[in-house]
C-alpha positions in Angstrom: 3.8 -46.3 -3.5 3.4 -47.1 -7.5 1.3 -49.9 -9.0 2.1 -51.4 -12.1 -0.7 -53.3 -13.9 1.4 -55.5 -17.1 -0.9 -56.1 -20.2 1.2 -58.4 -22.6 4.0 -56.0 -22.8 2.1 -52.9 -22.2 2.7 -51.1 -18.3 0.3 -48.9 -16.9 1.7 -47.0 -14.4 -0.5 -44.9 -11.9 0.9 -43.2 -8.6 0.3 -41.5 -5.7 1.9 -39.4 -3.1 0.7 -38.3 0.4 -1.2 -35.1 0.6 -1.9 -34.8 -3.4 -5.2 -35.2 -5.0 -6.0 -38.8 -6.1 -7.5 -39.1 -9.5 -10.4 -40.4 -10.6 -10.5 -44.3 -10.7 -9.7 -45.8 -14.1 -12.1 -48.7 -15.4 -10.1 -51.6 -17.7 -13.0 -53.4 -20.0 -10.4 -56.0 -20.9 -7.9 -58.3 -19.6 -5.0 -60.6 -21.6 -4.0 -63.7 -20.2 0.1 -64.6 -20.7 0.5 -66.5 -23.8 -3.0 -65.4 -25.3 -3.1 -63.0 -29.0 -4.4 -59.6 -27.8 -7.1 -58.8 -30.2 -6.6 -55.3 -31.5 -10.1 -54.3 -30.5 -9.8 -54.7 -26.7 -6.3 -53.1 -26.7 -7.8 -50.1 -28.1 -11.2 -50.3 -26.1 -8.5 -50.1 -22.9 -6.6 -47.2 -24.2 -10.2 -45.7 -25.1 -11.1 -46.0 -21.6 -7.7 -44.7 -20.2 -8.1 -41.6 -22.5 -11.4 -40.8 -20.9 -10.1 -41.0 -17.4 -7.3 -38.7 -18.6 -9.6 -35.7 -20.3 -11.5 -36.3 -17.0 -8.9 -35.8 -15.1 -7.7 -32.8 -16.8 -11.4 -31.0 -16.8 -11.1 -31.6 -12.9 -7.3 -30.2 -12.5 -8.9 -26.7 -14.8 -11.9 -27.0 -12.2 -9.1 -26.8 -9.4 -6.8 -24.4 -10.7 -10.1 -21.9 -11.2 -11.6 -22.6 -8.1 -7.6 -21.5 -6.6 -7.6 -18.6 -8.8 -11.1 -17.3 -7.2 -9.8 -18.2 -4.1 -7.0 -16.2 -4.5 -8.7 -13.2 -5.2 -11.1 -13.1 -2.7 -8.3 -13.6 -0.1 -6.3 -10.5 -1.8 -9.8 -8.2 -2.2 -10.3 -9.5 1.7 -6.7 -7.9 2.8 -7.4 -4.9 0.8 -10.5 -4.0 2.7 -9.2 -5.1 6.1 -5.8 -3.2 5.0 -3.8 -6.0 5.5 -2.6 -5.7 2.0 -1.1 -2.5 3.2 3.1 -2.2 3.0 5.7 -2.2 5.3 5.5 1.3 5.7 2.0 1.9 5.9 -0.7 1.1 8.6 -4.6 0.2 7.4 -7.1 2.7 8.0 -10.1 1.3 7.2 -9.8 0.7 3.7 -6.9 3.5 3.1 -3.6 2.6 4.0 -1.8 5.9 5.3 1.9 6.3 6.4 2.8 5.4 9.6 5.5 8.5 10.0 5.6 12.0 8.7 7.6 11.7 5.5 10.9 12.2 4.8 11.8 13.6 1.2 14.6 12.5 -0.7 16.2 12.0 -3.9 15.6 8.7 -6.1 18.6 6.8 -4.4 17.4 7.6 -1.0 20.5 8.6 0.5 19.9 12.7 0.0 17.3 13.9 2.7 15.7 17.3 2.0 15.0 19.4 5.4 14.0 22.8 4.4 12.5 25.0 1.7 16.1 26.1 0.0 16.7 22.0 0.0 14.4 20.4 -2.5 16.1 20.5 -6.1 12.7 21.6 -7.6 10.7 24.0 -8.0 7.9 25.4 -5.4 4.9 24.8 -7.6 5.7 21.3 -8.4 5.6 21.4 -12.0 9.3 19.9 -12.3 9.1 17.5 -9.1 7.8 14.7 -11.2 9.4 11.4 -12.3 10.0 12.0 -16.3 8.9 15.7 -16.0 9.8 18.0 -18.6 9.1 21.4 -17.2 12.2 22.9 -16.0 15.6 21.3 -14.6 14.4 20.4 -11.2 14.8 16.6 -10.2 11.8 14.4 -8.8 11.4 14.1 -5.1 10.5 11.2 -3.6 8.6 10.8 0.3 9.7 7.8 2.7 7.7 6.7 5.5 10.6 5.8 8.1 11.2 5.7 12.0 14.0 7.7 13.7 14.7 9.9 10.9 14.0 14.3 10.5 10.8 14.8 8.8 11.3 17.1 5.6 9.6 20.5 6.4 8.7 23.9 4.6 7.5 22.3 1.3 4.6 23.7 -0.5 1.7 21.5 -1.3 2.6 21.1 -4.6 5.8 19.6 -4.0 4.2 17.2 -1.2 1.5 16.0 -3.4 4.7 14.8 -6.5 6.7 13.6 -3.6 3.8 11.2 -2.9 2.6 10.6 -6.5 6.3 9.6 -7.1 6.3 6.6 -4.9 2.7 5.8 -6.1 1.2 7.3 -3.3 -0.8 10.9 -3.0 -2.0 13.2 0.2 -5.0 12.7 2.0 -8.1 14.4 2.5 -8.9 16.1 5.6 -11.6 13.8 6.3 -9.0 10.2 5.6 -6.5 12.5 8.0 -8.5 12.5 10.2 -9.5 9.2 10.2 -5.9 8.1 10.7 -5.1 10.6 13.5 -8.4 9.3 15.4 -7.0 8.2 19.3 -3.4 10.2 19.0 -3.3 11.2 22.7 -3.9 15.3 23.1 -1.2 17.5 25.1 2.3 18.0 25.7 2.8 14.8 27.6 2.4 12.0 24.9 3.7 14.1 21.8 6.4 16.8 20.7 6.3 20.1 20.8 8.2 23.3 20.1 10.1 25.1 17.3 11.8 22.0 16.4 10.0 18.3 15.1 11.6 15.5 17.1 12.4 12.5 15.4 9.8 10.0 13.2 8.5 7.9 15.9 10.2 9.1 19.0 7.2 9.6 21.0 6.1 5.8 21.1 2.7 6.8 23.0 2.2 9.1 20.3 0.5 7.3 17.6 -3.1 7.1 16.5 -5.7 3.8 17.1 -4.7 2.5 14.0 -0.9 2.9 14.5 0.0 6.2 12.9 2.7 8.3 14.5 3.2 11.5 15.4 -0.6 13.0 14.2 -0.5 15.3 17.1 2.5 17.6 17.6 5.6 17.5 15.5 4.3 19.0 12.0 1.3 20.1 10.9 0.7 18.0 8.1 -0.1 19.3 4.3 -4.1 17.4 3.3 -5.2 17.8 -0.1 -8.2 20.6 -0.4 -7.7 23.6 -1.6 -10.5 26.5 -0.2 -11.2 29.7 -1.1 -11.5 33.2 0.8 -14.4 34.4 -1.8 -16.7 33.4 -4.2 -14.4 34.2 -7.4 -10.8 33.3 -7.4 -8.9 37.0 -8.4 -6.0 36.1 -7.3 -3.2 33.8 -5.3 -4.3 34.9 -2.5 -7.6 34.1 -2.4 -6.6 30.6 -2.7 -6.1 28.4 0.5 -5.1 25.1 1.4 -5.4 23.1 4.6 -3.1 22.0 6.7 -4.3 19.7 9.2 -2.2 18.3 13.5 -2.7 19.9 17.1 -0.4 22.6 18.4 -0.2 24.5 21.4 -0.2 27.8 22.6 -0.2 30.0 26.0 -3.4 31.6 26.7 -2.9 33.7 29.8 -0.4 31.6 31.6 -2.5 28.5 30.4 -1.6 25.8 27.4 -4.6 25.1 25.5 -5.0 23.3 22.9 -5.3 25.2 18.8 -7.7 23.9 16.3 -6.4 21.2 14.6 -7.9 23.0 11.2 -4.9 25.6 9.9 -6.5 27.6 7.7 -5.7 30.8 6.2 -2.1 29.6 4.0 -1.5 29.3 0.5 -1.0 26.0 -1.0 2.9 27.9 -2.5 3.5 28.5 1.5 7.0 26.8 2.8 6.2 27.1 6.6 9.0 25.7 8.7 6.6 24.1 10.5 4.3 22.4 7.8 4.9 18.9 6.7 3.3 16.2 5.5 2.4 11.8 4.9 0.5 10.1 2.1 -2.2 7.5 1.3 -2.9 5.0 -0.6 
């Protein structure tokens, strides 16, 4: 509701609305009576004092709007450690958010998946598969996180680690992998396996404590270490990368399950069955 105090002429108007913040009070040294002179002084005294009130309330509006800035930033440091800052395409593992499916390369509109190593319009080392890259004629390459799609196989690491950079994103260590793939049920039951990946996401029981599908079976997935077979690097092949899931093979009439540590291939190796996600 408004109030209006009149002064010989002169309104003062001050308001309020439900839920706002009220001001701080305003004292008046002076009244006028109708019909008496207003002596300059007191006018000015009143306008003095309204003045005051004013810078007042403007130091306590900056006070507020700091105080909501502060606020602000603890909330969006809070979801960043609790990963609830994490996209739509991501789950929160610990502080890392990490792609709920296995990803699914394409071009920069989207609409041109890449499935195998002949597919990818660059080349196998990488060095053209960047956004404004120079190096060659290849295009950039771009890795989706997406349910119910083919997950791109049979890139090297180098072209999995740009497809992530691309979309501001990179590949994970073994140690964040296996952080994320922590709880992903073990065995032929839950997840998929055989020559062919199923689907992103088909296999809703399998998917990790913190939401990640698809960690066991499917592909193994590309991490971000290289190793080496001997104490000085000679050649290519003495360099190794890892590449990091659950398979399974036949022992004797019996599935058991193979180290989830694939060791022994070359970060340049397009394996049908290698693939890969990304962090953040």
């Amino acid at each position: 509701m408004k109030k209006t105090i009149v002064c010989s002429g002169i309104a003062v108007c001050l308001s309020s609305a439900g839920g706002m913040a009220l001001a701080g009070s305003v004292s008046i040294p002076n009244t006028f009576q109708a019909g008496t002179p207003a002596i300059a002084q007191h006018v000015n005294d009143n306008f003095d004092a309204i003045a005051t009130a004013v810078n007042d309330n403007d130091s306590r509006i900056k006070a507020n709007a700091d105080a909501i800035s502060k606020n602000s930033s603890d909330i969006a440091d809070l979801q960043a450690a609790s990963g609830a800052g994490c996209p739509n395409d991501m789950i929160a593992a610990g502080s890392l958010c990490v792609d709920k499916y296995e990803a699914s390369v394409t071009d920069a509109s989207g609409s041109v998946r890449y499935a195998a190593a002949t597919d990818y319009p660059c080349a196998a080392d990488g060095n053209d598969c960047g956004t404004g890259s120079t190096a060659g004629t290849g295009s950039p390459i771009f890795a989706r996180s997406e349910a119910g799609v083919n997950p791109s196989r049979a890139m090297t690491l180098y072209q999995a680690a740009q497809a992530c950079a691309n979309v501001g994103k990179r590949l994970p260590t073994t140690t964040e992998w296996q952080m994320a793939a922590a709880g992903t049920p073990s065995g032929t039951g839950s997840c998929q396996f055989g020559t062919d990946p199923g689907l992103t996401g088909s296999k809703a029981a399998c998917v990790s404590n913190t939401g990640a599908f698809d960690m066991v079976g499917n592909l193994w997935e590309w991490t971000s270490e290289l190793d080496y077979t001997s104490g000085n690097v000679t050649s290519t092949d003495q360099l190794k990368a890892r590449a990091l899931g659950e398979a399974h093979i036949v022992v004797t009439g019996t599935p058991t399950t193979k180290s989830i540590f694939f060791p022994g291939s070359g970060p340049m190796a397009q394996n049908s069955l290698f693939g890969f996600r990304c962090v953040k």
